[in-house]
C-alpha positions in Angstrom: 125.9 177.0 70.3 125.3 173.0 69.2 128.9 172.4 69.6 129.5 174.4 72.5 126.9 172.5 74.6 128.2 169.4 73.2 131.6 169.7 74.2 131.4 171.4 77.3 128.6 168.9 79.1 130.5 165.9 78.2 133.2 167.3 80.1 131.6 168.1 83.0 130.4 164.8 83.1 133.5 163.1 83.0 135.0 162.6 86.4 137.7 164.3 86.0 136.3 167.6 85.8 133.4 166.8 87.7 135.9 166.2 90.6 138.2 169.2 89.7 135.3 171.4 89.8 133.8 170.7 93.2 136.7 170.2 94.6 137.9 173.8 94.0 135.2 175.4 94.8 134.7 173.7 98.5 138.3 174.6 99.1 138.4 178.0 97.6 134.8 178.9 99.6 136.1 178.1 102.7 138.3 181.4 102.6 135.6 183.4 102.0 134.3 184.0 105.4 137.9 184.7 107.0 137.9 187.6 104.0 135.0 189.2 106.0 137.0 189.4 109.4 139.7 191.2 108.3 137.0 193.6 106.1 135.6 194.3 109.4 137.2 197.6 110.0 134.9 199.6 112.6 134.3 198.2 116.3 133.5 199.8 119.7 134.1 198.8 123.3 131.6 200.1 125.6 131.7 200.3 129.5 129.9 201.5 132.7 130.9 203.2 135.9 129.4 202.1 138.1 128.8 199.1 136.9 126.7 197.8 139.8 125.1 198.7 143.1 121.8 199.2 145.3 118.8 200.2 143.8 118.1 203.1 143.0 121.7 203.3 140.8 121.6 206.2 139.0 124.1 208.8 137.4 125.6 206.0 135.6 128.4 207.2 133.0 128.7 205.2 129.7 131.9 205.1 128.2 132.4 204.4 124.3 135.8 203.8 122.6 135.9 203.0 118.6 138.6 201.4 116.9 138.6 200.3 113.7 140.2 201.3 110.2 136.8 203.8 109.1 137.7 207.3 109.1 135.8 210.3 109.5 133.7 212.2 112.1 132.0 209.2 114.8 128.0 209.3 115.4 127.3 207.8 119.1 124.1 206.4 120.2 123.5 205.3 123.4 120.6 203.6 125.2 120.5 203.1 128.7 117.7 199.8 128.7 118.4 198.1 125.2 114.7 199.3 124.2 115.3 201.1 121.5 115.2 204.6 122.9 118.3 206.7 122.5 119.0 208.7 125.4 122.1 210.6 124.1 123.6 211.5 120.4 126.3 213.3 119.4 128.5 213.7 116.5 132.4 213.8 116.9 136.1 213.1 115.8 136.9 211.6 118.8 136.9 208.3 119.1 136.4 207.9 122.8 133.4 209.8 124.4 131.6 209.6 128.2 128.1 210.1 128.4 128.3 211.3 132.0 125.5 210.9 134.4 122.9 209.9 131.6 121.4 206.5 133.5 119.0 206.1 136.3 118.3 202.2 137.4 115.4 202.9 140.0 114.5 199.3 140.3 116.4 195.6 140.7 117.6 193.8 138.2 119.8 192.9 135.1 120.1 196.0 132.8 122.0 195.8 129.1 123.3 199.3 128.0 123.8 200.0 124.4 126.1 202.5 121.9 125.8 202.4 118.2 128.1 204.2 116.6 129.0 204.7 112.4 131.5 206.0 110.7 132.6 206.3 107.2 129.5 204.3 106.0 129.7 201.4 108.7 127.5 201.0 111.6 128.5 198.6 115.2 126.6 197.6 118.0 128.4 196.8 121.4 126.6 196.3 124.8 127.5 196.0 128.8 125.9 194.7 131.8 124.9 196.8 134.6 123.6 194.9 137.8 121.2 196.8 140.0 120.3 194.7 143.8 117.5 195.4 146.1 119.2 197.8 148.7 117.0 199.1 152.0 116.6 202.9 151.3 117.6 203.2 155.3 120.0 201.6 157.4 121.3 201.9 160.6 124.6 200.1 162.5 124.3 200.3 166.4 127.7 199.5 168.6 128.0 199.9 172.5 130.6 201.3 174.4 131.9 199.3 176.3 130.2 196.3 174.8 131.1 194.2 178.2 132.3 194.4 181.8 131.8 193.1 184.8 128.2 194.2 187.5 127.6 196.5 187.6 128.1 197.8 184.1 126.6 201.8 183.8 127.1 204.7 181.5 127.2 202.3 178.8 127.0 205.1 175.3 124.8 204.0 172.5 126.4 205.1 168.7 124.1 205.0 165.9 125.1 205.5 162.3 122.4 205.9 159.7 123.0 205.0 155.8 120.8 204.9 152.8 119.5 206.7 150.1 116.7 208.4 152.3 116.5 212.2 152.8 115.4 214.2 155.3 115.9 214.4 159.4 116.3 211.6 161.0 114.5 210.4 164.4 117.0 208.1 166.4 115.2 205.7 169.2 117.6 203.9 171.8 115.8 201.0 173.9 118.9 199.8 176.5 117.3 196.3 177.0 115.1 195.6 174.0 111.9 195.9 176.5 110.0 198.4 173.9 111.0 201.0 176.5 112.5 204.1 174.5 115.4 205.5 176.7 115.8 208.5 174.5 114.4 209.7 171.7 115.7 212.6 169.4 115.3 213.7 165.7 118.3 215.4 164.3 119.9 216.1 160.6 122.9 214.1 161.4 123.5 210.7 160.1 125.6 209.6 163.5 124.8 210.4 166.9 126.0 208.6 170.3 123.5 208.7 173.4 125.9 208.8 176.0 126.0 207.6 179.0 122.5 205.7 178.5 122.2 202.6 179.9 122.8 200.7 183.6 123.3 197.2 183.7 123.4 196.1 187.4 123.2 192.5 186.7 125.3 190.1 184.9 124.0 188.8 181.8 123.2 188.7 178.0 122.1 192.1 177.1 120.4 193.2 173.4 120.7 197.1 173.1 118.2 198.3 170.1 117.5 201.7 167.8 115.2 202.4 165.8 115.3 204.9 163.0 112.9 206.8 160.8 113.5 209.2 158.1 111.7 210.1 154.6 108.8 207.7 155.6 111.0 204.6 156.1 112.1 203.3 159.7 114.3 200.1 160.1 115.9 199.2 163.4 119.7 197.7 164.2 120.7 196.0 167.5 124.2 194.7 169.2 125.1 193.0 171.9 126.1 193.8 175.7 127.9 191.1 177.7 127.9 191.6 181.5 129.8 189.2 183.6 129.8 188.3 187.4 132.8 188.3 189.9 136.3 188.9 188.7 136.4 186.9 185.7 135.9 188.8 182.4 137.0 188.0 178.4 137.6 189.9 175.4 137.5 188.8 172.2 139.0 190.8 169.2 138.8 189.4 165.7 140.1 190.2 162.1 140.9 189.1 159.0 143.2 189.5 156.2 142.8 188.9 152.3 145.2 186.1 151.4 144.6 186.1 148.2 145.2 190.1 147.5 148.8 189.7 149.5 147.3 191.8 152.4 150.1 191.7 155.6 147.8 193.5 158.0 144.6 192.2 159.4 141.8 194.2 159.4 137.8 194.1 161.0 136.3 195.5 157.7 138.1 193.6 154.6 136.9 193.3 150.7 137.2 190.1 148.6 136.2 188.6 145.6 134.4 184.8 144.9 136.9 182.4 145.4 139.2 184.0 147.2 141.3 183.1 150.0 140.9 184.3 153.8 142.8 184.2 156.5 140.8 185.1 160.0 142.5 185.9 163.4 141.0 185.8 167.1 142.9 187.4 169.9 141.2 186.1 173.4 142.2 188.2 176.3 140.8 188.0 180.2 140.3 191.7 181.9 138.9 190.6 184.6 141.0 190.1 188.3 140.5 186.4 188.6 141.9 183.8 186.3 139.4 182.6 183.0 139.2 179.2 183.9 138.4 176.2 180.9 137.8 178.5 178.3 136.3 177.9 175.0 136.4 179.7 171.7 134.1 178.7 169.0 133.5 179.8 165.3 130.3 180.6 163.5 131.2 180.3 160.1 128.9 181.9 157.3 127.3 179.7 154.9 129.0 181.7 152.0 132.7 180.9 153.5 134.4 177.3 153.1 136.4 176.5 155.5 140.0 175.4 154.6 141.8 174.5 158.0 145.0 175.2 158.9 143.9 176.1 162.4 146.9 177.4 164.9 146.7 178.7 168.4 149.9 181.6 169.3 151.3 179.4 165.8 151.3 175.8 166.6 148.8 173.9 164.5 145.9 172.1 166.3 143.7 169.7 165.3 140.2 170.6 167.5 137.5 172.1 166.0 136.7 176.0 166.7 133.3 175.7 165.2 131.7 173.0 167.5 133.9 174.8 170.1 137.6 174.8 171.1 139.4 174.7 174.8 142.3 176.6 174.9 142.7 176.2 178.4 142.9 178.7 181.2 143.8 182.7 180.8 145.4 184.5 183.9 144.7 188.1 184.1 146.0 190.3 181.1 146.6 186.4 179.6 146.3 186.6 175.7 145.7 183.5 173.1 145.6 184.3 169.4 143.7 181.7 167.0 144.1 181.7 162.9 142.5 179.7 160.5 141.7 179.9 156.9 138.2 179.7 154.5 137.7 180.4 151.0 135.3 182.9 149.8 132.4 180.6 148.0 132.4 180.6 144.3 131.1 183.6 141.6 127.6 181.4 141.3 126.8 181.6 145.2 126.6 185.2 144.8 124.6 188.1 143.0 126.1 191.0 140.8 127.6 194.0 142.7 128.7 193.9 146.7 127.4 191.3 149.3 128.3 191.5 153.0 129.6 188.4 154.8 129.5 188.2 158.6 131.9 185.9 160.4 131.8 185.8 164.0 133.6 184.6 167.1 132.6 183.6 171.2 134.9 183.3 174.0 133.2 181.7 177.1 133.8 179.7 180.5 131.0 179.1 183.2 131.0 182.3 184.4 131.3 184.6 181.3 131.0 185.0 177.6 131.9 187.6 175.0 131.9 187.9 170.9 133.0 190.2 168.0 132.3 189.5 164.7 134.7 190.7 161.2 132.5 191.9 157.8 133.9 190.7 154.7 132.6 192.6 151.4 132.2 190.3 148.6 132.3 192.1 145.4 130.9 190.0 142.6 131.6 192.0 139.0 129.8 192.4 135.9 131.0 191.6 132.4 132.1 194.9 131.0 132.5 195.6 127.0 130.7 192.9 125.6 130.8 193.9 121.8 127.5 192.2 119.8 127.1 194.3 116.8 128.9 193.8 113.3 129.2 196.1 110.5 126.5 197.2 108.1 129.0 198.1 105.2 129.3 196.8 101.4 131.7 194.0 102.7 129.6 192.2 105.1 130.2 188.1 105.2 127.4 187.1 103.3 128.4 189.6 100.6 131.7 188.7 99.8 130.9 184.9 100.4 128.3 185.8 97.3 130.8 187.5 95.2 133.4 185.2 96.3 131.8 181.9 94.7 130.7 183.9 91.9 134.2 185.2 90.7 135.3 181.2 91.5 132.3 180.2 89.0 133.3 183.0 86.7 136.8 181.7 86.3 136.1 177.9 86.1 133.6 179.0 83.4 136.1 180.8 81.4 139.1 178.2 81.7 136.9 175.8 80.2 135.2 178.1 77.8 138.7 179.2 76.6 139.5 175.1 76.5 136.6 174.8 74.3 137.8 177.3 72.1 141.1 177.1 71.5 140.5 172.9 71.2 137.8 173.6 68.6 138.7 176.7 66.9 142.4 177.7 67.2 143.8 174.7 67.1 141.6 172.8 64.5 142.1 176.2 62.2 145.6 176.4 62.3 145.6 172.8 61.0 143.3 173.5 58.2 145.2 176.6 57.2 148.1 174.4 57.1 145.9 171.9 55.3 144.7 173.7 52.5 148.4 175.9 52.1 150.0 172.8 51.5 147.2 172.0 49.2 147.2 175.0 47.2 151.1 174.7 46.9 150.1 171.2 45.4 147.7 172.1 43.0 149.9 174.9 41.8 152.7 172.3 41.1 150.3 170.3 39.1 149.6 173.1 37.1 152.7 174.0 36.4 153.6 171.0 35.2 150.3 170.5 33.2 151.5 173.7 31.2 154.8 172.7 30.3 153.2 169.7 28.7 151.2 172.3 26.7 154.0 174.0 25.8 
């Protein structure tokens, strides 16, 4: 034991060594951890449908698909809230599997769904985000028909149509002029219904036509507007939009979109009325989640006024048409809130002696991250395991190439050359004596 410790510390003292030994054990060590990637041999993508909506969201499907080099029969966990309570197990050999209809989001807010699964020994963890927004139990969309015309303007028909997660009948309440006088009430199981032929207007002017709907103890109330116009002189205005961005051809007055997304919006002026729309003036009310991004034309040729502190176009004869397009950009992903978000854009044609609008809906669809994987595996062959094992084989074998230097410098090799040694001697001294007793003789 003396001479082992005295050969083997003066060796790791010497530079040399000292370097050699460090040295290979940094460089060695730093494969250790990429060892535990490819030792990583059971995973799981998870993913809901839907992913997001109005509160309440419920009925949500989880879906769970494994990969992975583990065999055997697959244990699924899942948990709805990340709490630690599992709503759903089950044992299979499939390694895809839809818990359908298992959560219920009642309330707003960011939710993190959960799966653990194992197999063959090894356990992983992955997680998705489900966004649930505040959404009105009730609502209700009023149009008129027609929405404008010249005095008098009569039989004007009321359509309501009622949305929401509310049950029960529904009691509709139409109010021509928004005086707090009811011109017909009714309660009914349907979610649309028209009052026709409700309201008189036998002046020109502005008019705000309002409902009011109750149903399952919730009421909320929608309006819209009536434009009545003096004389001969009457406008229409018709816009749309198209989805630039998504290749759309068509334009449409009810379009989806994403953040950041490119949109292309069309107004179509026309004068009904007998007489000539003299001086008339189009102008833009862009929403605050829209930038605009010019490219303004009227019937094609570029202009360079401005539609949203208000554009002449000049005079419209009878049956005249003028079409204007521009373009705005959808605002970026951080303006907006997980799940859908409804955009108004609207438009107003007007002179001196009328006016009239219409307004385009864009749905903005901001998505969740799906599939977000978080767990690792549990098995023998985690990183911190073969990191340990790893630097202790490395120790192991530096240790024995310089125990078996040690020994083959101080024992094999010294004892050959002392077997040599004292055979040469022997042969020697058994010449001597040989010749010793032939001087005898």
């Amino acid at each position: 034991m003396t001479n082992i410790i005295r050969f083997i510390f003066p060796e790791l003292i010497h530079m040399k060594w000292k370097v050699f030994f460090l040295v290979s054990v940094l460089i060695l060590g730093q494969f250790i951890p990429l060892l535990s990637v490819y030792a990583t041999d059971l995973s799981v993508d998870i993913s809901a449908s839907p992913s997001s909506g109005s509160a309440p969201l419920n009925d949500v499907d989880l879906t769970a698909v494994v990969s992975g080099s583990a065999t055997g029969d697959i244990t699924y966990r899942f948990d709805c809230r990340n709490d630690g309570s599992w709503e759903r197990t089950i044992t299979t050999s499939s390694t895809s599997y839809t818990a359908t209809d298992l959560c219920d989001y009642s309330d707003p807010g960011n939710y993190t769904a959960k799966v653990s699964v194992e197999r063959g020994g090894l356990v992983f963890n992955g997680t998705t985000a489900i966004f649930v927004q505040s959404g009105s139990g009730l609502s209700v969309n009023l149009s008129a028909n027609p929405s404008s015309g010249s005095a008098p303007l009569n039989d004007v028909d009321l359509t309501a149509n009622v949305s929401g997660s509310a049950s029960g009948d529904i009691t509709y309440q139409f109010d021509c002029t928004s005086d707090g006088s009811w011109e017909r009430t009714i309660t009914t199981s349907s979610t649309s219904y028209t009052a026709t032929d409700l309201c008189d207007y036998s002046s020109a002017g502005n008019y705000t036509a309002k409902v009011s709907v109750e149903r399952g103890g919730l009421s909320f109330q929608g309006t819209t507007a009536i434009v009545v116009f003096s004389g001969d002189v009457a406008l229409q205005v018709n816009k749309l939009a198209r989805n630039m961005s998504k290749g759309q051809n068509t334009f449409g007055d009810l379009i989806t979109a994403e953040p950041s997304e490119r949109i292309e919006f069309q107004i179509q002026i026309t004068s009904i009325g007998k007489a000539t729309a003299e001086d008339v003036i189009i102008k833009d009310t862009l929403a605050s989640l829209l930038i605009n991004k010019g490219n303004l034309k009227i019937d094609g040729v570029s202009s360079t006024g401005n539609i949203f502190s208000g554009l002449n176009i000049g005079d419209l004869s009878p049956n005249q048409s003028k079409t204007i397009t521009f373009e705005a950009e959808v605002a970026s992903q951080e303006s907006f809130t997980f799940g859908t978000t409804n955009v108004t854009n609207t438009a107003m044609a007007y002179n001196e002696k009328t006016a009239s609008t219409d307004a385009v809906t864009l749905k903005v669809e901001k998505k969740g991250v799906l599939g977000a994987a978080t767990g690792v595996s549990t098995g023998l062959f985690t990183p911190f395991t073969l990191s340990l094992f790893g630097s202790l084989f490395i120790l192991f074998i530096l240790s024995y190439i310089f125990l078996f230097r040690f020994y083959l410098f101080n024992y094999i090799f010294p004892n050959l050359s002392q077997v040599k040694t004292e055979r040469d001697l022997m042969k020697a001294i058994a010449k001597i004596k040989k010749k010793e007793g032939r001087i005898q003789m």
